[in-house]
N, C-alpha and C positions, 0 to 999 in steps of 0.2 A: 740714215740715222744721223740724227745732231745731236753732239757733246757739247755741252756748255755748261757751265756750274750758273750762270744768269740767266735765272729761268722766262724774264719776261723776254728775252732776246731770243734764247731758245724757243718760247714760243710762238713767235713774230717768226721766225724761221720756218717752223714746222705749220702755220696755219699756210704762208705763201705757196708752200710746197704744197702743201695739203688740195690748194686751191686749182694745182695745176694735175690733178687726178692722182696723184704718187701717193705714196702709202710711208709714214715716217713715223719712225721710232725717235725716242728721246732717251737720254743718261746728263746724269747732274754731275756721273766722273767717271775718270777712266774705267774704274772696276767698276761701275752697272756698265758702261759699254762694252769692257770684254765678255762680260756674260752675257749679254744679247748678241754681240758679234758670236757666240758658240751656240749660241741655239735656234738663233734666226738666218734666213738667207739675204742677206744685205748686200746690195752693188756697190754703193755710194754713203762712205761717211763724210760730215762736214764737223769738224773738231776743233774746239778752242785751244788756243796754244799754253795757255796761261791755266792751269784746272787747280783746283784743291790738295789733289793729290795725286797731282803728276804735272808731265810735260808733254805735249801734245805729239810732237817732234819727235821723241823718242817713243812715243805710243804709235807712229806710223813704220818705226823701223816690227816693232814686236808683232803687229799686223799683219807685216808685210811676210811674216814668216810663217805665221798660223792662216792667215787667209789671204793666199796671194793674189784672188781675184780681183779682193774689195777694192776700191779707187777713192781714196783719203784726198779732203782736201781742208786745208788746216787755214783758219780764221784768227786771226789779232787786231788787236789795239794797239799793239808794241812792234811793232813789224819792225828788221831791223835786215838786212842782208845777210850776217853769217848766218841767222836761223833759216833765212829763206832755203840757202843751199845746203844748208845742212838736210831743212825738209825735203826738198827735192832728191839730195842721194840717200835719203832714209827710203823712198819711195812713195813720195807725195806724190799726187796728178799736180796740184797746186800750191801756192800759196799766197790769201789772199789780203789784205789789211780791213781791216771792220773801217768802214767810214763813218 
């Protein structure tokens, strides 16, 4: 699944994927993501840090708690180190800076 509130990025996202056989879901913010994270079976979210209505960061600790399979890895523009390690002991796989 990719989280993004910039839908042609989100796009561009989910068609590369799309391209490599995988099956992806999309959310414009956290709440459509937690609702498809509870009704779908998703391995891998890709999540922007910066959302509408929320913080991406603290959406991988709330995850981590309800689905502690999924494997989050959280996307910026703003990348900065305390977020990094913060994502990482929320239970990020990653954290990555959008180029």
């Amino acid at each position: 699944m990719i989280i993004d509130d910039e839908e042609k990025l989100r796009a561009l996202l989910a068609r590369i994927i799309r391209l490599e056989g995988l099956t992806v879901l999309e959310a414009d913010s956290l709440r459509a993501a937690g609702r498809l994270l509870d009704r779908e079976d998703i391995d891998v979210v890709l999540c922007d840090v910066k959302l509408t209505d929320g913080n991406g960061v603290e959406f991988v600790r709330e995850a981590k708690v309800k689905h502690p399979s999924v494997e989050t890895i959280l996307l910026t523009a703003y990348g900065n180190i305390s977020d990094g390690v913060a994502a990482m002991k929320n239970g990020a796989f990653d954290y990555i800076t959008k180029g």
